[in-house]
C-alpha positions in Angstrom: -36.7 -9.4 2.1 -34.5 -7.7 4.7 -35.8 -5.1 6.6 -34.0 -1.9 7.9 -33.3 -3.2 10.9 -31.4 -6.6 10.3 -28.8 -4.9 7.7 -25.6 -6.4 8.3 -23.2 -3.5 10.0 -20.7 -3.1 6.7 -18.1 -0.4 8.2 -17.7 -2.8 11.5 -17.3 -5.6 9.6 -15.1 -4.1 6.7 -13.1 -3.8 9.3 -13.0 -6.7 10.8 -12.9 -8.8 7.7 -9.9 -6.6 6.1 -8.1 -6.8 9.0 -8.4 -10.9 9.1 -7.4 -10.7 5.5 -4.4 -8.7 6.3 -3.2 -11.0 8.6 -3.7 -13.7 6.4 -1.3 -11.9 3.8 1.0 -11.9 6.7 0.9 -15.4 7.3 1.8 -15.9 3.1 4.8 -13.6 3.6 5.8 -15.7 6.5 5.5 -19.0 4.8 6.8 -17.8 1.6 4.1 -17.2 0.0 3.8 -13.8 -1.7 4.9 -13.3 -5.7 8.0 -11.4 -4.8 8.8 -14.5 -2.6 8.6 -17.5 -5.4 11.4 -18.8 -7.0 12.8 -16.9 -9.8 11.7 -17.9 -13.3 8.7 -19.8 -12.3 8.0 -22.6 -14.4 3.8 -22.2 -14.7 2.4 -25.6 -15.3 -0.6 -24.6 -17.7 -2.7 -28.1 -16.2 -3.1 -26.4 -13.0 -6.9 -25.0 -14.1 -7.7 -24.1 -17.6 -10.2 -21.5 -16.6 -6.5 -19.7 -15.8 -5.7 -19.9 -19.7 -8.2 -16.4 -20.0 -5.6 -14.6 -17.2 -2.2 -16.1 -19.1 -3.5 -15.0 -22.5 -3.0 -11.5 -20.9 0.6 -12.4 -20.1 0.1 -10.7 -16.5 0.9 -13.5 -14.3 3.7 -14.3 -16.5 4.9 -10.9 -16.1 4.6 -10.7 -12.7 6.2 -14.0 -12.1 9.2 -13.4 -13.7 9.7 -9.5 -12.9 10.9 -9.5 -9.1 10.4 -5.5 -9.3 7.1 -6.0 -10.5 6.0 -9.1 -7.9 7.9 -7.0 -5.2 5.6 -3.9 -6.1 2.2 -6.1 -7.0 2.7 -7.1 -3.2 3.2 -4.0 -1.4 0.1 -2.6 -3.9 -2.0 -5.4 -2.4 -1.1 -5.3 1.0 -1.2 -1.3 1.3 -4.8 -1.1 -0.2 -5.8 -3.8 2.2 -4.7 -1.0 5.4 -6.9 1.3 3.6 -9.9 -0.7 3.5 -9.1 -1.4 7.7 -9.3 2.6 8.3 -11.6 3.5 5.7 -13.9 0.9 5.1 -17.0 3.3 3.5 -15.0 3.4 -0.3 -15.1 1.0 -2.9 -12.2 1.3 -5.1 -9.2 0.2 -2.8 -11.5 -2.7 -2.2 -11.7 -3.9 -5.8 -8.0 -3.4 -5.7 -7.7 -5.7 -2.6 -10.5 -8.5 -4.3 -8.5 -8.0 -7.9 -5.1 -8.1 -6.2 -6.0 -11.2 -4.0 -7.4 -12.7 -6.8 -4.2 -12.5 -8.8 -2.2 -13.6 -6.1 -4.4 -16.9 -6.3 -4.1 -17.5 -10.1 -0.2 -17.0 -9.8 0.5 -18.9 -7.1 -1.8 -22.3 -8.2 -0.4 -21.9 -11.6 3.4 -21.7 -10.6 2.7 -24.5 -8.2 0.7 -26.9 -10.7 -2.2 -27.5 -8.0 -5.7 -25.5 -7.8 -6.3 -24.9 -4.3 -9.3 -25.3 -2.6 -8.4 -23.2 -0.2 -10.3 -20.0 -1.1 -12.1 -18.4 1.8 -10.2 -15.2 1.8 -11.1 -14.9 -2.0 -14.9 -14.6 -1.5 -15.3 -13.1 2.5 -14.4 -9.8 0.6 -16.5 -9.6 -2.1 -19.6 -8.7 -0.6 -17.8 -5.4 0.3 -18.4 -4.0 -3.2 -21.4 -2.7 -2.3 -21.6 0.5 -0.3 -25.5 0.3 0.3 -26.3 -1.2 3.3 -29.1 -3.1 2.0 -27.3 -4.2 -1.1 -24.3 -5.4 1.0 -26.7 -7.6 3.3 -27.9 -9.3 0.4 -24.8 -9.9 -0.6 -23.0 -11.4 2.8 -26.7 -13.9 3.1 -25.7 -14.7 -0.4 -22.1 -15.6 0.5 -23.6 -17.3 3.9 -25.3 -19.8 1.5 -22.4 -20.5 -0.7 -20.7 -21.6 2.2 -23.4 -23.9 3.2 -23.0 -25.3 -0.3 -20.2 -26.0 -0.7 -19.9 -27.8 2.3 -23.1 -29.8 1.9 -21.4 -30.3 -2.0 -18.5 -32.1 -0.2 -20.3 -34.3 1.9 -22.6 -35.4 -1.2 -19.0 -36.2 -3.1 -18.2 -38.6 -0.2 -21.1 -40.4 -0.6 -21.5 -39.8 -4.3 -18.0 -41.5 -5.4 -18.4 -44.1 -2.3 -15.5 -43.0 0.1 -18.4 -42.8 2.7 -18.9 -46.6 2.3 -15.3 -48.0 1.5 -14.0 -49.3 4.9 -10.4 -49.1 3.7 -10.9 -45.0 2.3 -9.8 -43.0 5.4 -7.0 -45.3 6.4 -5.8 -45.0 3.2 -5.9 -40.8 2.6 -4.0 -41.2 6.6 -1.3 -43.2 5.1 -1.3 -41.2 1.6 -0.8 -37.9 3.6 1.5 -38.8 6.5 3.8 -41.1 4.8 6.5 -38.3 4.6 5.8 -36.9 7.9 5.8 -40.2 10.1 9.1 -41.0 8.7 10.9 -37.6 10.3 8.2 -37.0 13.6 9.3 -38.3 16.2 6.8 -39.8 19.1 4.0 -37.0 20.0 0.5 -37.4 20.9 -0.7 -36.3 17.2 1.9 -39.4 16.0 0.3 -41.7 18.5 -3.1 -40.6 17.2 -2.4 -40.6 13.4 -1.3 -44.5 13.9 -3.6 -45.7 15.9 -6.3 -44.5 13.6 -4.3 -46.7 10.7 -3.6 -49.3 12.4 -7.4 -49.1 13.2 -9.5 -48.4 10.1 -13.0 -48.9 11.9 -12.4 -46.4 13.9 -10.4 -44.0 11.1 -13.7 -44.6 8.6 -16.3 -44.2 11.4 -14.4 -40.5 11.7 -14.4 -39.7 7.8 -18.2 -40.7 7.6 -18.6 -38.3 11.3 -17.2 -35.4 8.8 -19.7 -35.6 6.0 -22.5 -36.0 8.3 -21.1 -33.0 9.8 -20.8 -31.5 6.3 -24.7 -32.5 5.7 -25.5 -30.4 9.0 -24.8 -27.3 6.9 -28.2 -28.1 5.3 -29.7 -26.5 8.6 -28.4 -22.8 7.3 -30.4 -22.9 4.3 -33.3 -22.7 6.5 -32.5 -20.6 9.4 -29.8 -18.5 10.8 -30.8 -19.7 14.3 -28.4 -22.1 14.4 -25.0 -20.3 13.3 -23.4 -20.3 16.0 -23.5 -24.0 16.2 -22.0 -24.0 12.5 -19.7 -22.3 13.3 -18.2 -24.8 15.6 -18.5 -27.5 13.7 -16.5 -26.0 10.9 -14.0 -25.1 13.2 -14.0 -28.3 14.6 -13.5 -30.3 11.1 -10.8 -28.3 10.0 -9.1 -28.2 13.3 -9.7 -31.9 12.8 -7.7 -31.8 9.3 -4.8 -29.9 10.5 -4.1 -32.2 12.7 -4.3 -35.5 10.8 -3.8 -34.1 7.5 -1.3 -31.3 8.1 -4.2 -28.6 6.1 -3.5 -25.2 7.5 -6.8 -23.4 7.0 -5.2 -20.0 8.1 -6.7 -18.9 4.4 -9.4 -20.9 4.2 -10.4 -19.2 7.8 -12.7 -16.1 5.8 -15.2 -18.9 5.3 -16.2 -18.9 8.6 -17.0 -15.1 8.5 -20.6 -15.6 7.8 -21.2 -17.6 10.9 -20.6 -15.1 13.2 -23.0 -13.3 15.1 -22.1 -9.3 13.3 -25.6 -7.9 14.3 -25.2 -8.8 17.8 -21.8 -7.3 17.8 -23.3 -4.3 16.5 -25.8 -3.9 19.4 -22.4 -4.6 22.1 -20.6 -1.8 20.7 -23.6 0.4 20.5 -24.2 0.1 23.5 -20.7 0.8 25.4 -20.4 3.5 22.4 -23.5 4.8 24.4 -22.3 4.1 27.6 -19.3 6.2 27.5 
């Protein structure tokens, strides 16, 4: 049970999270990446997820991919709602329109690019926020805090699971899979350097992908206490700061995931304080 005094501080971090997620929808705009910014007529590959098939029976993402008025409009919608939940964070309706408009954004933009992405952190960090009561809410950010540990342990048991923790050859070859376009046009840098010499080295490249599940498996600890988040927290920073540079994965919308790792409560207290202070 959670008692009175460990509820999670919803209005602080409302505003917090809605702001992160704002900026991530500025980062899509800037890499092209909203509906009103995709190529018009979209040609939706239907293999991208069937789950999607439920949506496109609607005919809403086709509607909105093919209508610039109406992608221009969904995107100012979405964006705009997301300001409101920054500045009034104790409502609930322009924050289903935010969840449902992110959502949609998702579904679109895997479908029209034939891919599901696994990038989904700012889909979930939100959620939570349907619930106004502060007890409710808490429940549902610890319940988010161990989806996260999940799915990360999840990954580490599909390294081991379909043997990529034990083929020698596995990392070198996802290196040379992933870079092969980008080694032919970078020209000498540290992260080149880097990138080869873990090719030309696959010991060393392997020993790093087995490093990352183990450091997957560590997210077992959160299941058991929260004593040790902080320490998560680095560690997830650390492997995806570890992909973006070998692997070229931004993670600037996969960032929400970290969300439940940080230390909200204590925040609290520090703005209480100063509040109190002044």
């Amino acid at each position: 049970m959670i008692s009175g005094e460990s509820y999670y501080p919803r209005q602080l971090m409302a505003q917090v999270i809605f702001s992160w997620l704002f900026i991530i929808l500025i980062y899509f705009f800037a890499t092209d990446s909203l509906l009103s910014q995709l190529q018009q007529p979209v040609l939706i590959s239907p293999g991208s997820d069937n789950t999607f098939w439920l949506l496109h029976l609607t005919g809403i993402p086709q509607f909105l991919l093919t209508n610039k008025v109406a992608a221009l409009s969904f995107d100012l919608v979405v964006t705009t709602s997301c300001l409101v939940c920054i500045f009034i964070p104790a409502q609930r309706a322009f924050t289903i329109i935010t969840v449902a408009g992110v959502w949609l954004l998702y579904v679109c933009y895997s479908t029209a690019a034939g891919k599901h992405y696994v990038q989904i952190g700012y889909l979930l960090a939100p959620l939570p926020f349907f619930a106004l009561n502060s007890k409710r809410f808490s429940l549902l950010w610890e319940g988010l805090r161990y989806w996260v540990c999940f799915l990360f342990v999840c990954a580490g048991l599909y390294k081991l699971y379909y043997g990529g923790f034990f083929d020698a050859d596995n990392m070198r070859n996802i290196l040379l899979l992933e870079n092969a376009q980008w080694l032919a046009f970078e020209p000498g840098s540290l992260q080149r350097n880097l990138i080869e010499f873990l090719i030309e080295n696959k010991a060393a490249a392997q020993w790093l992908y087995r490093l990352a599940a183990v450091l997957q498996f560590s997210l077992l600890i959160g299941f058991f206490t929260r004593k040790y988040d902080d320490w998560l927290f680095c560690l997830l920073l650390l492997f995806h700061l570890a992909n973006f540079i070998l692997l070229h994965i931004s993670f600037v919308d996969q960032s929400l995931i970290f969300a439940p790792f940080l230390p909200w409560k204590r925040w609290a207290q520090y703005f209480q304080l100063t509040t109190g202070n002044d």
